[in-house]
PLY file of the C-alpha trace (Angstrom):
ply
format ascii 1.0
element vertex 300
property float x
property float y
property float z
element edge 299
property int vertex1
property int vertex2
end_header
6.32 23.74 -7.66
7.78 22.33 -4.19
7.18 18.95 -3.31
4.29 19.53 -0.46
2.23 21.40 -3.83
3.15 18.31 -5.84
1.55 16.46 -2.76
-1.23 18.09 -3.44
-1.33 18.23 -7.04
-1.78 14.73 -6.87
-4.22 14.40 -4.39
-6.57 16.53 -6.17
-6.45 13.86 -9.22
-8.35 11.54 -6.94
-11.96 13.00 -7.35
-14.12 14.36 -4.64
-13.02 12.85 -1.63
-14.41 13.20 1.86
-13.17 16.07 3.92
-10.14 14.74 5.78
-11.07 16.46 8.85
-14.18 13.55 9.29
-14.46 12.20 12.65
-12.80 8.85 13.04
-14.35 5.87 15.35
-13.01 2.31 15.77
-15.29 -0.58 17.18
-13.93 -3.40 18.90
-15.73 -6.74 17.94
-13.42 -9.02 19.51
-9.73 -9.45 20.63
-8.14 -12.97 19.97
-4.55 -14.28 21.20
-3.04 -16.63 18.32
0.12 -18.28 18.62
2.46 -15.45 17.36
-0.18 -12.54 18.68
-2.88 -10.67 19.57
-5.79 -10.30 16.76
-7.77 -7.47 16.73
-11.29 -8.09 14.99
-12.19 -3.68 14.03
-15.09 -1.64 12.39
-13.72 1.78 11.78
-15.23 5.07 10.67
-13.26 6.29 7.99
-15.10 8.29 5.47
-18.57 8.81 6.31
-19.53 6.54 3.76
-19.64 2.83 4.71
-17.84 1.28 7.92
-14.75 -0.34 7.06
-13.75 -3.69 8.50
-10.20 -4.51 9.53
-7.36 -6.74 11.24
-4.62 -5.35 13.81
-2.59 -7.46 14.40
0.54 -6.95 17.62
2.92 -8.88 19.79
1.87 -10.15 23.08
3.74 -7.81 25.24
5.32 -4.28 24.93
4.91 -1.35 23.10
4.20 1.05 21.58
5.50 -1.29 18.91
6.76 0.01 15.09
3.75 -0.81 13.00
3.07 -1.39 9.30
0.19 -0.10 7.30
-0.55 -4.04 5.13
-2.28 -3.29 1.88
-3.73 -6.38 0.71
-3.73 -7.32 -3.25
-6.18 -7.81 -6.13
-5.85 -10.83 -7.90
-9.74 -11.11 -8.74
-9.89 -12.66 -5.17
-12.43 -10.17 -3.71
-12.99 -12.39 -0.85
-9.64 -12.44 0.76
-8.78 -8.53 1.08
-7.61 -7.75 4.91
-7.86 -11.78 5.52
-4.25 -11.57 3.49
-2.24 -10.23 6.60
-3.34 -13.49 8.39
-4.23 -16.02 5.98
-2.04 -15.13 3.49
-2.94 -15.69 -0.52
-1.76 -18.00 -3.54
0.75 -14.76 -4.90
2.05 -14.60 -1.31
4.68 -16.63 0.28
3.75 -18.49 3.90
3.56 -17.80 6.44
1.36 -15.19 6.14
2.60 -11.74 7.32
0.61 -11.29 10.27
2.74 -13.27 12.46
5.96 -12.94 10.54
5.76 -9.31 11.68
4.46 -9.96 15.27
7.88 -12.23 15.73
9.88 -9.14 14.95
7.83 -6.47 17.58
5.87 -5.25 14.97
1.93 -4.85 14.73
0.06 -4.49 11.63
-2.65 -3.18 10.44
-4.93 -4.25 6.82
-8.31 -2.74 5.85
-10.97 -4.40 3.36
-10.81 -1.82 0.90
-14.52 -1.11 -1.42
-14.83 -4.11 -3.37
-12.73 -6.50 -1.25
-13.56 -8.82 1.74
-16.70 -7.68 4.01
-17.07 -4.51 1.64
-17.99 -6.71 -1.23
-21.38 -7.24 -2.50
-20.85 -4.43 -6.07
-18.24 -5.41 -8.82
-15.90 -3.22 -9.48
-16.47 -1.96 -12.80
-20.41 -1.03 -11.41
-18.62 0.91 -8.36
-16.56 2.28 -10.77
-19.20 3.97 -13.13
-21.20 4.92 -9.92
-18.47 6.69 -8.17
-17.49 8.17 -11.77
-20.98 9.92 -12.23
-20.46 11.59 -8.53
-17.27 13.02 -9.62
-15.38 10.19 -7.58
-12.35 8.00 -8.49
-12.37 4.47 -7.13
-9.14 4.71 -6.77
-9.02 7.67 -4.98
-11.78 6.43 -2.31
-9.44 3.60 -1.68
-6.45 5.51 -1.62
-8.60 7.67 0.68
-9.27 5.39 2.84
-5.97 4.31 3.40
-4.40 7.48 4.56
-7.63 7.78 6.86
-6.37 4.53 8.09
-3.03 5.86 9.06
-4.96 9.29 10.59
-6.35 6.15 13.19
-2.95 4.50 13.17
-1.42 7.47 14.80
-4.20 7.67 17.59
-3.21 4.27 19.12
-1.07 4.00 22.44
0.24 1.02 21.25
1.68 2.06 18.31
4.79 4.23 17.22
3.49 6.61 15.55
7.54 7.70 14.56
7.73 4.37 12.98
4.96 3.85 10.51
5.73 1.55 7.07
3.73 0.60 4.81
3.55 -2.55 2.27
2.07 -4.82 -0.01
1.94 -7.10 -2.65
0.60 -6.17 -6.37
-2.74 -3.97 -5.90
-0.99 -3.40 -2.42
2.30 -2.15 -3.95
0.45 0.23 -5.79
-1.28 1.17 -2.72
2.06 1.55 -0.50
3.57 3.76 -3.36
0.79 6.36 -3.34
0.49 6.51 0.46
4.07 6.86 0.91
4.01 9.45 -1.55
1.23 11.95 -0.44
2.08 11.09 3.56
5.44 11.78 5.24
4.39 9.99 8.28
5.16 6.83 6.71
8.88 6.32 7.33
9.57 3.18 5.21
7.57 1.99 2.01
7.68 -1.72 0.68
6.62 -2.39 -2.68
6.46 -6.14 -3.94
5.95 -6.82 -7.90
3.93 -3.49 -8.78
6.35 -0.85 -9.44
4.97 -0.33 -13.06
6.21 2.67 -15.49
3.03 3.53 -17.48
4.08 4.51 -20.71
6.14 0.97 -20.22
2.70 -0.62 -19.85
1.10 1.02 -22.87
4.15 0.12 -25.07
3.69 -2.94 -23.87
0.06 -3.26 -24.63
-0.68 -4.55 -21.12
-3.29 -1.74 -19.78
-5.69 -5.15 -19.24
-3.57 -6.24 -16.83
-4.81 -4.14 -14.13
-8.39 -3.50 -13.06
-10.45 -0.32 -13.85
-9.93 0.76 -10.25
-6.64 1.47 -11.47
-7.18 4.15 -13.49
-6.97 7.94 -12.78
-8.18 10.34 -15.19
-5.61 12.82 -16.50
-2.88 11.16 -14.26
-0.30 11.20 -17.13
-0.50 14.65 -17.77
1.02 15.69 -14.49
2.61 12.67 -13.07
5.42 9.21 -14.24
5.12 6.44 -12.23
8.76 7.77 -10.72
7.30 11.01 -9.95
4.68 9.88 -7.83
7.71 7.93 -6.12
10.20 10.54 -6.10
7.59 12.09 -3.50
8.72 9.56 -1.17
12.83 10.42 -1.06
14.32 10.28 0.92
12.49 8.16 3.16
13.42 4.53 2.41
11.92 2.66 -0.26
12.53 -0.99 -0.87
10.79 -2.06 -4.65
11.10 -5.90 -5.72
10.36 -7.10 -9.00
9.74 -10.32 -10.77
11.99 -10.59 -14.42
8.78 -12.41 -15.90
6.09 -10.19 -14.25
4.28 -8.19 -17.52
3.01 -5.82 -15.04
6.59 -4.50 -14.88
8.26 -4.32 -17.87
12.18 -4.32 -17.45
12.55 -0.76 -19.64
9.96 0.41 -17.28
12.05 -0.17 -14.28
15.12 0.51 -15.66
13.67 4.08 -16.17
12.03 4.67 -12.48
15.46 3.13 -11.36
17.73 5.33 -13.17
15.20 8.39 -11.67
14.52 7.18 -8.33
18.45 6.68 -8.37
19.13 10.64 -8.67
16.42 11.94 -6.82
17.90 10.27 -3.52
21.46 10.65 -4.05
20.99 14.36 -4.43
19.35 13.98 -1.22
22.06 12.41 0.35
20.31 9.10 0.75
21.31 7.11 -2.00
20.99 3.97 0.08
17.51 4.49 1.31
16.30 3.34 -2.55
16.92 -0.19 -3.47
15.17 -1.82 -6.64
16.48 -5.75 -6.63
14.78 -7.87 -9.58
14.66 -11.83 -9.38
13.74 -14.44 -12.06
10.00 -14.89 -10.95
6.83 -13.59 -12.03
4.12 -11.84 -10.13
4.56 -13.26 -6.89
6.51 -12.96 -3.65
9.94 -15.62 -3.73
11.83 -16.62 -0.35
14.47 -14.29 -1.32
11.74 -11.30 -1.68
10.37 -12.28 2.17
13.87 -11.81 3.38
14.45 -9.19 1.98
11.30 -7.35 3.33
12.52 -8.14 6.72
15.49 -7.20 6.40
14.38 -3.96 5.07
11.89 -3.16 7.73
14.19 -4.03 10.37
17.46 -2.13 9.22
14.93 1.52 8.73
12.22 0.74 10.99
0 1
1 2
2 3
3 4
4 5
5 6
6 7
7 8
8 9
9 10
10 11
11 12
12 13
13 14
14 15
15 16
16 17
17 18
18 19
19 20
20 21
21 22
22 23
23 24
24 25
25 26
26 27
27 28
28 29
29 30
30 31
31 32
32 33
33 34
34 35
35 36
36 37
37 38
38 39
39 40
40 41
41 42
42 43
43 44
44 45
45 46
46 47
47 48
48 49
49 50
50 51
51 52
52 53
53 54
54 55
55 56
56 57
57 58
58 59
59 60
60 61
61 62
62 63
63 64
64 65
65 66
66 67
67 68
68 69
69 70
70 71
71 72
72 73
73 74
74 75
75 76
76 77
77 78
78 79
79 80
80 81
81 82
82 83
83 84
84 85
85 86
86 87
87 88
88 89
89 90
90 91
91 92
92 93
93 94
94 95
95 96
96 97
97 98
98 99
99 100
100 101
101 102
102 103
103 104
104 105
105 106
106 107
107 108
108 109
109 110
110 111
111 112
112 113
113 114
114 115
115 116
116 117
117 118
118 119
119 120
120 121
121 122
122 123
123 124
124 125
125 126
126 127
127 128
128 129
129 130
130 131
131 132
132 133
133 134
134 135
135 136
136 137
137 138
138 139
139 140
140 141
141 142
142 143
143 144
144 145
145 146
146 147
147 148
148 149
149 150
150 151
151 152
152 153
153 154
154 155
155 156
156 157
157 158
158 159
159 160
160 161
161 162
162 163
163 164
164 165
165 166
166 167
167 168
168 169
169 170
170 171
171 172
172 173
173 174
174 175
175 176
176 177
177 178
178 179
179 180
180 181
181 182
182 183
183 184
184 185
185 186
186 187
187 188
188 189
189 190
190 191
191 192
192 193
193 194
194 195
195 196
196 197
197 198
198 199
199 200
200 201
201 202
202 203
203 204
204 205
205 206
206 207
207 208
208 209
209 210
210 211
211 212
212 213
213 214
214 215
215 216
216 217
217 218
218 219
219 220
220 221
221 222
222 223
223 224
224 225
225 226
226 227
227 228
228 229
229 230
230 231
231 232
232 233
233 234
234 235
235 236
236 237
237 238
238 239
239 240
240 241
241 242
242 243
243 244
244 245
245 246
246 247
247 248
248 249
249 250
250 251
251 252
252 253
253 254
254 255
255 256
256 257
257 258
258 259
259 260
260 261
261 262
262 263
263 264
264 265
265 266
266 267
267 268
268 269
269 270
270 271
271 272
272 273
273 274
274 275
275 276
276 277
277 278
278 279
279 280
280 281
281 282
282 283
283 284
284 285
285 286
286 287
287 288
288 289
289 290
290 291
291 292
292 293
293 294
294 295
295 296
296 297
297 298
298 299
């Protein structure tokens, strides 16, 4: 099986999903100029579903500008989800991303995903159960939405659609993975403390440490953790982990690592993977910010 049928191998484990060919709209609400940039307040039409609210974030002048896809974390804060980009949250290091990213000519862009921010109102283990009796995967809705995302991404004048990354922190790391993996027009994926081997986590008795939204049914019987990543070489990929974080366990890393190692250097991009591991837990450090910058500048 080639890597474009893996693709879609593990696409199809998300559920039914909306056709991809829906018509996408975006709504203006209001444009604000902060400090560092220009805020975008947006209601876009994504899956034909629900609207879905979100930030875009750019620099005052120029363009088309490099832009990041932000996926925003879990945390059991379903209040903050796109707010994160430009508010920040307690796992994240300040200042918040938003303008961080602005101050290097980048824009940015973060969705509420179900659940989260404006699109609360259900928990998740009821949207769960709901979606699960239509033959839907909350995970794959949100995943869904998030390549829909980048389908509007590539529409915009203002944004280089040759230099898409994506990111995030936790929940969002997760998020970045997947995308990364299933769409080639993201050129440079950022993962921050959520690179987790699964069978790792089940030795490790710590399935409870991630929500239900999670979950994929039959995932493990096609797919490791480095699999889904290998789908990514040899585009770069940038993965930093916390030594205390029980969402990933060091064997678990060492494993993706030693994988994720081979894959690109028979590509001939055995730079374009770095793993680097610091003695924190679940959060983002100072060293982990500069890193990310780094990162995005050098292969953005």
């Amino acid at each position: 099986m080639d890597r474009e049928e893996r693709r879609a191998q593990l696409y199809g484990l998300l559920g039914d999903l909306p056709a991809r060919q829906l018509p996408i709209a975006a709504r203006l609400l209001w444009q604000e100029e902060r400090a560092d940039y220009v805020l975008e307040r947006l209601t876009l039409e994504l899956n034909g579903i629900e609207p879905v609210p979100a930030y875009f974030v750019r620099p005052k002048s120029g363009g088309p500008f490099p832009c990041v896809l932000f996926n925003h974390a879990h945390g059991g804060e379903y209040t903050i989800g796109k707010r994160e980009l430009i508010d920040g949250r307690p796992a994240q290091l300040n200042p918040p991303y938003a303008g961080v990213l602005a101050a290097r000519g980048m824009a940015a862009l973060c969705i509420d995903h179900w659940i989260f921010g404006e699109r609360r109102g259900r928990t998740e283990s009821e949207l769960f159960k709901l979606m699960l009796w239509h033959g839907q995967v909350l995970w794959g809705m949100m995943v869904y939405d998030s390549l829909r995302a980048l389908d509007y991404l590539v529409t915009r004048p203002d944004v280089d659609a040759s230099r898409i990354a994506t990111m995030g922190l936790s929940m969002g790391s997760t998020m970045a993975q997947w995308v990364a993996a299933l769409d080639t027009r993201i050129k440079v994926c950022v993962d921050i403390c959520c690179l987790t081997d699964y069978q790792a986590l089940i030795e490790t008795r710590g399935l409870d440490l991630h929500g239900i939204y999670y979950y994929v049914p039959s995932l493990l019987k096609h797919f490791t953790a480095a699999q889904i990543n290998a789908l990514t070489a040899p585009r770069p990929h940038l993965c930093l982990a916390g030594i205390f974080d029980p969402l990933t366990p060091a064997a678990g890393l060492d494993r993706i690592d030693a994988e994720l190692s081979a894959v690109y250097h028979s590509m001939g991009a055995a730079g374009a993977w770095v793993l680097k591991r610091y003695s924190t837990g679940h959060f983002e450090s100072a060293d982990m910010r500069v890193e990310v910058l780094d990162f995005l500048q050098r292969w953005l």
